[in-house]
C-alpha positions in Angstrom: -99.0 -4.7 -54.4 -98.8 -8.2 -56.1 -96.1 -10.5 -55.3 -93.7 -11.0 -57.6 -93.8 -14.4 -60.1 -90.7 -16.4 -60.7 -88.9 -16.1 -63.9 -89.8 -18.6 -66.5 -86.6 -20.0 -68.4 -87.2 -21.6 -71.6 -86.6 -25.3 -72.3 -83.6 -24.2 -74.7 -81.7 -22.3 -72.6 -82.7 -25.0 -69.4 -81.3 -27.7 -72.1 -78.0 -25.1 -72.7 -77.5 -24.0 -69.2 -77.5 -27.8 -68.3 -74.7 -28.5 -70.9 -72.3 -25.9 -70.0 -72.7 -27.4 -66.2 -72.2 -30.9 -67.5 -69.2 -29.7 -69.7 -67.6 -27.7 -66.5 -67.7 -31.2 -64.7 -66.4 -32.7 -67.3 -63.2 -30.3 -67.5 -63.3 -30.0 -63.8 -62.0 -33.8 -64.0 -60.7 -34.1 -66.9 -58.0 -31.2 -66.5 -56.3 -32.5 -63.5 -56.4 -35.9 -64.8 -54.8 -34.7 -67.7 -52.2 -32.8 -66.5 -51.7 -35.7 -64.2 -51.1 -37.8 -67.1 -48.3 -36.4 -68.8 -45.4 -36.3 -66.0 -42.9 -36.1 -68.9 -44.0 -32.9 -70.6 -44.1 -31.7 -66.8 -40.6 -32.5 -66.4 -39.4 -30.6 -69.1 -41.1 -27.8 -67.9 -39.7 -27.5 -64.8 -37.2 -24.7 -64.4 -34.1 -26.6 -63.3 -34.3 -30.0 -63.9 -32.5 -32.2 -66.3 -34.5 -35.2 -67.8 -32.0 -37.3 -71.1 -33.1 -40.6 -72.6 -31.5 -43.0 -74.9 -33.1 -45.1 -77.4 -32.0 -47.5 -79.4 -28.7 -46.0 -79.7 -29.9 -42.1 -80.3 -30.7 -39.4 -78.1 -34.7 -39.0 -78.0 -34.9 -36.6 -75.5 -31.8 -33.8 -74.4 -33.5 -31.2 -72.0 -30.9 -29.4 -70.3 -28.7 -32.6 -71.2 -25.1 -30.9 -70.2 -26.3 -28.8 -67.1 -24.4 -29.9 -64.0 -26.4 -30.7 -61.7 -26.3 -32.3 -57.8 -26.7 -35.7 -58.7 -27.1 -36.9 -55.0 -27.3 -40.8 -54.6 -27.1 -41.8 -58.3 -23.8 -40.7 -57.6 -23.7 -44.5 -56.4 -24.2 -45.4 -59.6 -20.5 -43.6 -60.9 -19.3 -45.3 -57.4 -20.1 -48.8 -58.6 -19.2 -49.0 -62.3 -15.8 -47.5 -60.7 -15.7 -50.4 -58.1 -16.4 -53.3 -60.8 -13.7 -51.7 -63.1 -11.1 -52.1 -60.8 -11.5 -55.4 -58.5 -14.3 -57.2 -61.1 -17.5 -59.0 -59.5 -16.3 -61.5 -58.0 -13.4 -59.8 -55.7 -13.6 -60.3 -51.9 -12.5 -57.3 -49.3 -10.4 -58.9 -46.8 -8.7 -58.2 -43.4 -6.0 -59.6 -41.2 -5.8 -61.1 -38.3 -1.7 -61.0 -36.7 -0.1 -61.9 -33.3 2.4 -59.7 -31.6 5.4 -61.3 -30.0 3.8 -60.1 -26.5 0.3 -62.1 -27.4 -1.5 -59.2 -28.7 -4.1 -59.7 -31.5 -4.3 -57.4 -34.2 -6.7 -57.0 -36.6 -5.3 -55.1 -39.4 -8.4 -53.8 -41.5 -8.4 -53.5 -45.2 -11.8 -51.3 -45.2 -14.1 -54.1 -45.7 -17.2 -52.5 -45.7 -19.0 -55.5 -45.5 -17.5 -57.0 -42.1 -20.9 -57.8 -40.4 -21.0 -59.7 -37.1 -21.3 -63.0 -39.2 -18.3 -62.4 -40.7 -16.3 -61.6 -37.3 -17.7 -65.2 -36.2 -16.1 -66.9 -39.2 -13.0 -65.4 -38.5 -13.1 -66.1 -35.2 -14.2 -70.0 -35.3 -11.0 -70.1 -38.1 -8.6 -68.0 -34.9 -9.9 -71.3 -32.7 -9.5 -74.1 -35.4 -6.1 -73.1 -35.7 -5.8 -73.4 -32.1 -5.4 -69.9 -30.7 -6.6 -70.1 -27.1 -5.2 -66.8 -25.5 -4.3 -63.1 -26.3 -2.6 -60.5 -24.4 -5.0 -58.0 -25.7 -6.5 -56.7 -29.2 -4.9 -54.2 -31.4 -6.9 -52.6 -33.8 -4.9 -51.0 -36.8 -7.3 -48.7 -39.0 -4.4 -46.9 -40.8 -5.7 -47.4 -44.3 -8.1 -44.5 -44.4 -6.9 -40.9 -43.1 -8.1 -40.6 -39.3 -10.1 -37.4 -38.8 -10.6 -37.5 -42.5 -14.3 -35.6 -43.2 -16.7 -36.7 -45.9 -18.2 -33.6 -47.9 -22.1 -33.8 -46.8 -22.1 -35.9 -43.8 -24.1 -34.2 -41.1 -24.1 -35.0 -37.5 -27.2 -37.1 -36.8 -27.4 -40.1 -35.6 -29.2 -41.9 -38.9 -27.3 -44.5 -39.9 -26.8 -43.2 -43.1 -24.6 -40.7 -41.4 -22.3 -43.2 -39.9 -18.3 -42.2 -40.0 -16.3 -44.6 -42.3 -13.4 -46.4 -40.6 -10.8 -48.8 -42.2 -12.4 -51.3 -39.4 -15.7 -51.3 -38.6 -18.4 -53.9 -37.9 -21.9 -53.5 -39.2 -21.3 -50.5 -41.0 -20.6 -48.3 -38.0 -24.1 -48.9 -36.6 -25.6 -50.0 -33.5 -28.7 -51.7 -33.0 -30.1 -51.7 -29.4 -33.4 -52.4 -27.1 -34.0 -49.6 -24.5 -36.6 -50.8 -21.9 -37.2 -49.8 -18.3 -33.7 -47.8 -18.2 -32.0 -51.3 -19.8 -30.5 -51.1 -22.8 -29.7 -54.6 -24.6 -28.5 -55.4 -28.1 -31.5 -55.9 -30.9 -29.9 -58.6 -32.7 -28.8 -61.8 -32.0 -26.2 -62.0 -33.5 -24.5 -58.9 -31.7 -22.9 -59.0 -27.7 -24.2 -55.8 -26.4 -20.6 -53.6 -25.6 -19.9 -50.6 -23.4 -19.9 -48.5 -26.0 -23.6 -49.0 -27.4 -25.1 -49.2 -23.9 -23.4 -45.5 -23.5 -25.0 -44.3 -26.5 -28.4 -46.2 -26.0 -28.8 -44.7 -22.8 -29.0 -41.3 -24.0 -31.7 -42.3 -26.2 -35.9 -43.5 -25.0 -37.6 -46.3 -24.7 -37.8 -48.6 -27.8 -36.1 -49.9 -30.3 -32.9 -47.6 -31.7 -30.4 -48.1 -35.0 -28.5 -45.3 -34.7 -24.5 -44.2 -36.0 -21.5 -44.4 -33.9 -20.9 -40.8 -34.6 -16.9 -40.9 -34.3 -13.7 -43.0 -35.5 -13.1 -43.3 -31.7 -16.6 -44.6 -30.9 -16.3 -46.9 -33.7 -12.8 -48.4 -33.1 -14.2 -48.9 -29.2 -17.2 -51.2 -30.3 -15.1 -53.2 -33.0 -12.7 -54.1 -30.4 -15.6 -54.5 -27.3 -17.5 -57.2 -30.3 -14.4 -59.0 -31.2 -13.4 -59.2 -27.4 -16.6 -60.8 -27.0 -17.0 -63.1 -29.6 -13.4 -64.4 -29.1 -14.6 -65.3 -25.7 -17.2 -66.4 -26.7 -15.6 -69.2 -28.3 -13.0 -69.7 -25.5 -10.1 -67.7 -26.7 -9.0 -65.7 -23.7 -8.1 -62.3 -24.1 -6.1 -60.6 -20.9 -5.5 -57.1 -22.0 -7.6 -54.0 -23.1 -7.8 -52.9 -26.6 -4.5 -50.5 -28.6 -5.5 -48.7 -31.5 -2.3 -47.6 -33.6 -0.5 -49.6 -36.3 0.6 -53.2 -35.9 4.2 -54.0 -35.4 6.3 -55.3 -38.6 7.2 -58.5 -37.1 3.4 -59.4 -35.8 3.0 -63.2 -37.3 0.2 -63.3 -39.9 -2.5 -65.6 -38.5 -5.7 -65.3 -40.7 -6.7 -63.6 -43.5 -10.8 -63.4 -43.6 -12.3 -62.9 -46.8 -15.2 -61.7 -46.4 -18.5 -64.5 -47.9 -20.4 -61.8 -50.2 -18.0 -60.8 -53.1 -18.4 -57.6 -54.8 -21.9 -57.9 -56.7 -23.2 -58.3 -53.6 -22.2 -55.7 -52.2 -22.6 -53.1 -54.9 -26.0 -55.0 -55.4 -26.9 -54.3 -51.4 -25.3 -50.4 -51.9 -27.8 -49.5 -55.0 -30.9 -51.0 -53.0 -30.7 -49.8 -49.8 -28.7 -46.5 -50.9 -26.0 -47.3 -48.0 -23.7 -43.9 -47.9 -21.5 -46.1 -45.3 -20.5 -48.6 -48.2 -20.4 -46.3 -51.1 -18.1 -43.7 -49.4 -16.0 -47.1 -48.1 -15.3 -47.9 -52.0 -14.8 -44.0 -52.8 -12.1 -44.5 -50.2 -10.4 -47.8 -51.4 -10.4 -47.0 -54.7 -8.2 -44.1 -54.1 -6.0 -46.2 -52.3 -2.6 -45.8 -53.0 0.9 -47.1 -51.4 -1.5 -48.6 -48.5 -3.1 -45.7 -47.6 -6.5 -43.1 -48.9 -7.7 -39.9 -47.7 -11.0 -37.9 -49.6 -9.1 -36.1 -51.1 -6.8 -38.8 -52.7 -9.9 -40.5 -53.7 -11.2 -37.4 -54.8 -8.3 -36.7 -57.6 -8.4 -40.9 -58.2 -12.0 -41.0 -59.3 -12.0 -38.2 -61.6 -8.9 -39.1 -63.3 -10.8 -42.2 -63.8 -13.7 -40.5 -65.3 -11.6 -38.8 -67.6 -9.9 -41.7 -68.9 -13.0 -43.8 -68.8 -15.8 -41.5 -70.5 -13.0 -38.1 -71.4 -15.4 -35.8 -69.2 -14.3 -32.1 -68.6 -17.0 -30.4 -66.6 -17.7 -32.3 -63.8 -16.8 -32.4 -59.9 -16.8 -35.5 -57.6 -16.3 -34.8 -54.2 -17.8 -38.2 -52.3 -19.1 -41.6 -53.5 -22.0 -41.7 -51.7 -23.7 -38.0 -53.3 -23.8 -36.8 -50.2 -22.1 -33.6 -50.9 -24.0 -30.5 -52.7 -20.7 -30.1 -54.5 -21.0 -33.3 -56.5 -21.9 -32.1 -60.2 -22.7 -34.6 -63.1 -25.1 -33.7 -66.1 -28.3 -35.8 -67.6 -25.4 -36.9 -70.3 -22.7 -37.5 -68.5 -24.9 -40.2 -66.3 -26.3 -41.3 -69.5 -22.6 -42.6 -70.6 -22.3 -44.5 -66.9 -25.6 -46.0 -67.8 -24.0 -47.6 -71.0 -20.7 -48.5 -69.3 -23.0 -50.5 -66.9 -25.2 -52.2 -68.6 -23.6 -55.4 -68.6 -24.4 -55.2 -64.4 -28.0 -54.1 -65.1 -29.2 -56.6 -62.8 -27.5 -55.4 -59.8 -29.8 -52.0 -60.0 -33.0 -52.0 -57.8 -36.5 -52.7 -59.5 -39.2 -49.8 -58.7 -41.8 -50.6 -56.9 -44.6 -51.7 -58.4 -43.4 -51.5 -61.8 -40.9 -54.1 -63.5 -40.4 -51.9 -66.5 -38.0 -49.6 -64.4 -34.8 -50.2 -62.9 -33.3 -47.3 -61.5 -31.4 -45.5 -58.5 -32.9 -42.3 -56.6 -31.4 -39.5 -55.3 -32.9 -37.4 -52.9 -31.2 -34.4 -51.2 -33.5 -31.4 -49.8 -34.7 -29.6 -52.8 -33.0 -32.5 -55.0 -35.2 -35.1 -56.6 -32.7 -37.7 -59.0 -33.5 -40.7 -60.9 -31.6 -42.7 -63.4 -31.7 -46.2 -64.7 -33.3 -48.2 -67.5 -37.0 -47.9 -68.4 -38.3 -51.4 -70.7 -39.4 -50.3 -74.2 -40.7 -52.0 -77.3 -38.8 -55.1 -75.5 -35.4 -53.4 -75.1 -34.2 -51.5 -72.0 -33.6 -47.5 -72.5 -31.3 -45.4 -70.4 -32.8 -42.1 -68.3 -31.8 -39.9 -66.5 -33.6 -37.1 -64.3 -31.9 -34.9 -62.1 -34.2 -32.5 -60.0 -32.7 -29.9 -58.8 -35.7 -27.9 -57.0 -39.0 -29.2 -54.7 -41.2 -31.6 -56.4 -43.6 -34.4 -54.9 -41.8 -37.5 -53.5 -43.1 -39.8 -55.8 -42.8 -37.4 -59.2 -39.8 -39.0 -60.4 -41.2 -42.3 -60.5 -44.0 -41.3 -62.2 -41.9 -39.5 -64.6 -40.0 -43.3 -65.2 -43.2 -45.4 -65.9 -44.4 -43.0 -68.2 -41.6 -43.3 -70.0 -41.6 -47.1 -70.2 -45.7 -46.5 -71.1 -45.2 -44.1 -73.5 -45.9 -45.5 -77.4 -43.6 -43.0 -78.4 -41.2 -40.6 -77.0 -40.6 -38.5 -80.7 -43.3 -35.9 -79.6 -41.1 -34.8 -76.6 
C-alpha cells in the first residue's frame, strides 16, 4: 500500500486563502475599534437611556428627550442654579454665637454647611478679642432643620457621603481619625480629637478612617466636644457640659461668624467633589421658611421654584443631593437648567483629561448620568445623558468627548 501524498493547492487559491485570513484580521480589529468609536450612536441605542444636546440654540439631538428619568447627582446641578437664585454668589452662611444670663454659650446654627474647623477658630479668636474668658457651659441650638428629619436615599454606611445633615455641624458631619496600636487620634491638624470620634474610631481597624457621624445626636456631641476644645484652647474656660435645645430669647448676641468662602465656593466645592452633605444642606435652607425647614417643606419649595422658574409639569424632586430613586427630571428638562446656568459655567468641574467638557456625573447602581457643556466649533453646547441601566464606568465620558470631537452631530 503506498502512502498517501499531500494535497497540492494551487498558487491562486494559496494567494486567495491568504486574503480572506488577512481580511478576517483586518475586521477582527477593525470591528471592535469601530464600534468602540462611535459611543454616541451606542447611546442612542441603549434601551433606557436619555442622551439631548443643544446647539447653537436648536435641538440636534432629542432621544427619549421628555422621559423622566433618575437623574442622581446632576440633581446638584438643579440644587445650585436654585441656591444662586436666591442668596447670589457672593452671600455668606452665617451662625451665632449668644450668652445666657447664667454664662452659657450658645451657638445658634444657621445650617452653614461650610463651618469647617478653620472657621470655628475664627470665631473663636473673635469670642477672645472681644474679651470673653469664661462660660458656664455650651448650648447648641440646631432648631433650623426638623430633628429626626430623613433624607430620601441616604443609607446607613458610614461613607461620608452618607453623613446626616444638622443645622450645626463641623466638617460636614465627618470624622477623620488615626487608629494605631488600639489608639485612636485625630488625622488632621487642625481637629482636637473628642469623645465622640474616639468611640466611633474604636470600632473601626487599624489605619487611617473618614467615616460619617451616623446620627443628629452624634453629630451635635462632636460640635460641642470641638468647640469646647478650641475655646480652651485659646483660654476661654468653659465650666459646664454641653445643652442641646433652643437658646433662650434674652441670650445677648455676641458674634455673628460669617463663614470666609461665599457661595461660588461652595457650590463650586459641591459640583466637584459631589458632596451630598452640602447639597442636601442648601435643599434644606432654601425651603426655609419662618426660621425653620423640614424635607418635605423643601420639597414643595423647590418645585414650586421649578415651576415658576422653567413652567415644568412632569417632574418630582425629592432631595438636593439625587440621592433618592424617586427624583425624576428628563434629558430636556436638565437641558433648560443648563441654559439658566450658564452664566456660572465656571463653577462646573472640567473632565479629566479633556478640557472640551464640563460636566457633573451621576452615578446610582444601575444609573449612569452626565450633563454639562461639551466645546464645539469654539462655542460651548449643552448635554445631557441620563443612564438609567448598567453600562461601563467610564461610558458616559466617552459618550461627552465624542461629542465635543464630533465634526458634526446632524447624522445622529
Amino acid at each position: 500500500m503506498s502512502a498517501l501524498k499531500p494535497c497540492r493547492l494551487s498558487a491562486a487559491f494559496r494567494f486567495r486563502l491568504c486574503v480572506a485570513w488577512l481580511l478576517l484580521a483586518i475586521l477582527a480589529v477593525w470591528w471592535p475599534a469601530t464600534v468602540q468609536a462611535d459611543p454616541i450612536g451606542q447611546a442612542l441605542a441603549l434601551g433606557n437611556a436619555s442622551l439631548v444636546v443643544e446647539e447653537g440654540g436648536r435641538t440636534v439631538i432629542a432621544d427619549n428627550a421628555d422621559r423622566g428619568m433618575v437623574p442622581a447627582s446632576t440633581m446638584k446641578l438643579l440644587t445650585a442654579l436654585a441656591a444662586i437664585d436666591r442668596w447670589g454668589l457672593n452671600h455668606s452662611f452665617t451662625t451665632e454665637f449668644r450668652q445666657g444670663r447664667d454664662g452659657r454659650l450658645w451657638v445658634v446654627g444657621g445650617g452653614d454647611p461650610y463651618l469647617v474647623s478653620e472657621e470655628l477658630d475664627q470665631a473663636v479668636r473673635a469670642l477672645r478679642r472681644q474679651g470673653l474668658s469664661r462660660v458656664s457651659g455650651i448650648g447648641l441650638d440646631d432648631t433650623l432643620f426638623a430633628a429626626g428629619d430623613r433624607i430620601p436615599g441616604r443609607s446607613a454606611s458610614h461613607n461620608p457621603y452618607d453623613a446626616p445633615v444638622t443645622a450645626l455641624a463641623v466638617n460636614f458631619n465627618t470624622v477623620n481619625v488615626n487608629v494605631s496600636g488600639g489608639r485612636v487620634s485625630s488625622a488632621e491638624s487642625q481637629t482636637p480629637i473628642t469623645r465622640t470620634a474616639q468611640r466611633m474610631g474604636a470600632a473601626m481597624g487599624a489605619g487611617k478612617h473618614r467615616v460619617n457621624l451616623k446620627t443628629r445626636d452624634n453629630a451635635l456631641s462632636h460640635f460641642g466636644e470641638v468647640l469646647e476644645a478650641k475655646l480652651e484652647a485659646a483660654g476661654i474656660r468653659v465650666d459646664g457640659g454641653v445643652e442641646v435645645g433652643p437658646a433662650p430669647a434674652t441670650a445677648k448676641l455676641l458674634l455673628t461668624h460669617r463663614n470666609s468662602r461665599p457661595l461660588s465656593t461652595v457650590v463650586k466645592n459641591m459640583l466637584e467633589y459631589s458632596t451630598n452633605f452640602v447639597a442636601n444642606d442648601l435643599f434644606l435652607l432654601l425651603g426655609e421658611r419662618g426660621g425653620q425647614s423640614s424635607m418635605a417643606q423643601s420639597q414643595r419649595a423647590m418645585e414650586d421654584w421649578a415651576r415658576r422658574k422653567f413652567g415644568w409639569r412632569s417632574f418630582a424632586i425629592e432631595d438636593g443631593a439625587g440621592l433618592s430613586r424617586g427624583n425624576r427630571l428628563s434629558g430636556r428638562q436638565l437641558i433648560d437648567v443648563l441654559d439658566a446656568m450658564e452664566p456660572y459655567r465656571n463653577l462646573v468641574p472640567v473632565q479629566d483629561g479633556n478640557p472640551n467638557v464640563r460636566a457633573k456625573t451621576g452615578t446610582l447602581r444601575g444609573v449612569s448620568c452626565y450633563a454639562g457643556w461639551v466645546r464645539r466649533n469654539g462655542g460651548w453646547t449643552p448635554f445631557s445623558l441620563l443612564i438609567n441601566q448598567q453600562v461601563a464606568y467610564g461610558f458616559r465620558n466617552q459618550v461627552a468627548s465624542a461629542l465635543a470631537a464630533a465634526p458634526t452631530l446632524a447624522r445622529y
